[in-house]
Residue, then its C-alpha position, 0 to 999 in steps of 0.5 A: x308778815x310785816x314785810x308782807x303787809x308793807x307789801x300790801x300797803x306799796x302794791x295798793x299805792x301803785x308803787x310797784x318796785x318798792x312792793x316787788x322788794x318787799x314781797x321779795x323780803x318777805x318770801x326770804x322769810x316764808x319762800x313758800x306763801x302762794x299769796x307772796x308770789x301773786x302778790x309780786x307777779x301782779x307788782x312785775x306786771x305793773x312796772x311804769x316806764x320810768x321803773x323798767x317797764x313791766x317784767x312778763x317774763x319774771x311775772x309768768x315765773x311767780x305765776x308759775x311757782x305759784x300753781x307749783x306751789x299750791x298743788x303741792x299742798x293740795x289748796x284748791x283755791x290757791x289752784x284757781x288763784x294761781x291759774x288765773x294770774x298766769x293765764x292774765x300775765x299770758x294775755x298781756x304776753x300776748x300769748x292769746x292761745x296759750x291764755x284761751x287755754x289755761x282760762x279753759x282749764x279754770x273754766x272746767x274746774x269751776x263750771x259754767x258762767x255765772x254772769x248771766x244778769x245786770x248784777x254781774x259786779x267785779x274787779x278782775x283778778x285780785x291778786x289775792x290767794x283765796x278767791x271765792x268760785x263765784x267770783x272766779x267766774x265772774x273774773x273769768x267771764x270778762x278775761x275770757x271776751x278779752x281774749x276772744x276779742x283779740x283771737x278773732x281779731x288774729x289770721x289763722x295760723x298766727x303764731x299768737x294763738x298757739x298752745x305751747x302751755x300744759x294745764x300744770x306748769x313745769x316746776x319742782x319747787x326747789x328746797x326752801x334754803x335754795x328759795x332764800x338764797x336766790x330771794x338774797x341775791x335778788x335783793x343784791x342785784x344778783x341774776x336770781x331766778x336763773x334756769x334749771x329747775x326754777x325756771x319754766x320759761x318755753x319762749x316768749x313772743x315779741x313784746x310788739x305783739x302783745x297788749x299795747x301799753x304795756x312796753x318791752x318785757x323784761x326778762x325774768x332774770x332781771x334783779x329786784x328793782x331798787x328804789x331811788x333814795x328820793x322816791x317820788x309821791x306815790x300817785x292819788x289812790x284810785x277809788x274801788x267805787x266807780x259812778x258811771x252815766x250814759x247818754x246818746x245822741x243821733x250818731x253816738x253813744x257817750x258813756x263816761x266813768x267818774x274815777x279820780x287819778x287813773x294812769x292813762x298807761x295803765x287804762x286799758x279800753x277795748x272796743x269792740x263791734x259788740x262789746x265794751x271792756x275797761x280795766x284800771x288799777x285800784x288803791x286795793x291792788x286789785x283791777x277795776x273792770x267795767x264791762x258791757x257784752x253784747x251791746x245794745x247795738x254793733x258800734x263802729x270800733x275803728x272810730x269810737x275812742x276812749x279818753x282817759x281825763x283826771x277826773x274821769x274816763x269818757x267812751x265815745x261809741x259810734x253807732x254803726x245805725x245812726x239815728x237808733x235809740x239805745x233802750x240801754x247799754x246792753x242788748x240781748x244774748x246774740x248767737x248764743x253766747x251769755x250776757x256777760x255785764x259788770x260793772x261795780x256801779x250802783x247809780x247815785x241820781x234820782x232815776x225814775x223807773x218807766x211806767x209799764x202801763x199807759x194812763x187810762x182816758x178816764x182817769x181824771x189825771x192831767x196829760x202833758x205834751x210827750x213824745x213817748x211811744x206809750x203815750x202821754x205820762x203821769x208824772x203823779x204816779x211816777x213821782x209817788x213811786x220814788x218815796x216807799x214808805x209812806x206817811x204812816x201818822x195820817x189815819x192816826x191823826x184823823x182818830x186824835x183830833x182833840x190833840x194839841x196843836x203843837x203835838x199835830x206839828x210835831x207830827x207833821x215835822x216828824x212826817x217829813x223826816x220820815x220821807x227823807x229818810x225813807x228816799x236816801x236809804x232807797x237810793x243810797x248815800x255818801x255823795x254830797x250832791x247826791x244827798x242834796x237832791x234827795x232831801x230836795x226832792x223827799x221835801x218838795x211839794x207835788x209840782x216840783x216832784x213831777x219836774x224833777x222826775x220827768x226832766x231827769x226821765x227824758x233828758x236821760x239823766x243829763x238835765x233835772x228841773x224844779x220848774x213845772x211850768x217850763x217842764x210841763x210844756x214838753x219834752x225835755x231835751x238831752x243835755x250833753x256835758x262838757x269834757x272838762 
């Protein structure tokens, strides 16, 4: 178990030769964990360059052995676990037809999606051994679009979409003494996982046809890495917790993912005419994955472009219909298909909800310059939704005005604790900034609130002032950020 959760520790740093090594140590010890396998299959998939570049074909065989393995006990979960690391591991081979397939056969083992709302919050396929069915469909949503996405993209009769796979891989798991000294020979150098009946191998495709980024693949009979004597600093953990915004302009729709640290060979941005797909690796060894499908309106994938920064990753979508405006970033369901959203984002900025009604004429509340097609706005209303709980010490003030002046005080100071209180546990916590203007907002008085509620609104987020006298004269413009 040590060796194991070493393992873990090196998978979740990104350093991929040391975790493939120390899962290998552990197997000697326990050549039947299932876990171990996938652990190292994903480990193998993830080589750098400088490490070799990714092992599809010694990934495919953990895979493989993995599903063995798990039928042999009988473990459900291990079943579907094992599945999903090799139908991904055929993706990446490039093996579209016999990935489609095997998605298929997890599909019809845990039934219909469940990715049918906005809530739809994953990071695809973990690596670990028990997975939950709801979230084995929600993994599957999202590698299921990804093939689709490139089987639409290949000519009939491409030798990519063919079936070559069976539900259940070929392998009898050898004995445990035989396991161990293949697992030492690795360790040596040695060829280990050599053919016969620990080998499944039915032929690969060329590398060149597979997923870009992902280099030459290796065959499975290549030895353990070994890890050089001086290893270099794993690179930055990459957070689990990804914020995104969006904003739009006449031609283009930008959206811009606030992640730390991801390797821009690792980064996989997928574009499509109607859908969005990017998937990065985190600290836990699992792929964060942000997906939109359908999007709100077809976009132009051969000049969109995707940029992977230090701090941030930043999708520029061109509109196929300039001048649009965007509602949001998702459409409705087309053709019948499901919409399929995931994201594991919950927005940290003040956002003001959309009025659902106009303002009457008669209401004695005033009316600012817009050009809304609902009609003029009252900021009062949309500012006082932002703060639920209200001051609940008003009426009792009211029965006890003998009270002392300075119990009054103290009533109202505790008033306003009240309201700060009740806006962060509304809108969430642990960024700083976002903190700050929470406080600011829960302690401004009623003209600085409509500032900030209607700039925030009508700059889509871009753009939040305090000043009503500026605010109040019109409609705030979108203000893009810059690309640093």
């Amino acid at each position: 178990m040590d060796e194991a959760q070493r393992g873990a520790k090196a998978l979740a740093a990104s350093n991929f030769p040391a975790a493939i090594e120390l899962y290998t140590r552990a197997l000697i010890v326990n050549p039947h964990a299932t876990d171990y396998y996938i652990k190292r299959s994903t480990a193998y998939s993830r080589l750098r360059a400088e490490d070799g570049g990714p092992n599809g074909q010694a990934a495919l065989h953990d895979s493989e052995m993995a599903v063995a393995l798990a039928l042999q006990r009988a473990r459900r979960e291990q079943i579907l676990a094992g599945q999903i690391r090799r139908a991904i591991v055929l993706y990446q081979l490039g093996r579209y037809g016999d990935a489609h397939f095997v998605f298929e056969v997890v599909r019809s083992k845990i039934g219909p999606s469940v990715s049918n709302t906005m809530e739809s919050a994953m990071a695809a396929n973990s690596g670990g051994g028990a997975t939950s069915a709801r979230t084995t469909s929600k993994e599957l949503d999202i590698w299921e679009i990804k093939v689709g996405n490139w089987m639409r993209k290949l000519e009939k009769g491409d030798e990519r979409l063919q079936v070559t796979v069976k539900e259940y891989p070929d392998i009898k798991v050898p004995e445990e003494a035989k396991l161990k000294e293949v697992f030492r020979k690795q360790l040596e150098g040695g060829a280990g996982m050599s053919t016969g009946t620990m080998d499944a191998n039915k032929g690969s495709i060329d590398s060149s046809k597979g997923v870009s980024g992902l280099g030459n693949l290796a065959p499975s009979s290549t030895p353990v890495p070994k890890q050089p004597s001086t290893a270099p600093p794993p690179q930055a953990p990459i957070t689990t917790k990804v914020r995104h915004e969006w904003y739009q302009t006449h031609d283009t729709v930008v959206i811009t993912l606030y992640a730390k640290g991801v390797p821009k060979e690792q980064a996989d941005v997928d574009i499509q005419e109607d859908s969005l797909s990017v998937t990065f690796p985190t600290v836990s060894g699992s792929d964060y994955s942000f997906n939109l499908y359908p999007l709100f309106s077809p976009v132009d994938s051969t000049s969109s472009k995707a940029t992977v920064m230090s701090t941030k990753i930043e999708i520029i979508l061109r509109k196929k219909q300039p001048g649009q405006k965007w509602g949001g970033l998702e459409g409705t369901s087309r053709q019948g298909s499901n919409v399929t959203t995931s994201s594991t984002i919950t927005p940290t900025a003040i956002v003001a909800p959309r009025p659902n009604t106009v303002t009457s004429s008669t209401d004695q509340i005033p009316s600012y310059p817009t050009s809304s097609r609902t009609g003029p706005k009252d900021w009062d209303k949309v500012a006082s939704s932002l703060t639920k709980k209200k001051k609940k010490k008003e009426s009792k003030d009211k029965e006890n005005e003998s009270l002392a002046a300075d119990k009054d005080a103290k009533e109202s100071v505790d008033d306003e604790d009240e309201g700060a209180e009740s806006d962060n546990s509304d809108y969430g916590s642990g960024d700083p900034v976002d903190s700050f203007f929470k406080k600011l907002y829960a302690k401004a008085d009623p003209d600085t609130r409509r500032a900030m509620v209607k700039s925030y609104y009508e700059s889509e987020g871009t753009a939040l002032s305090t000043n009503w006298s500026e605010v109040g004269k019109g409609k705030v413009e979108v203000k893009p950020p810059s690309d640093d």
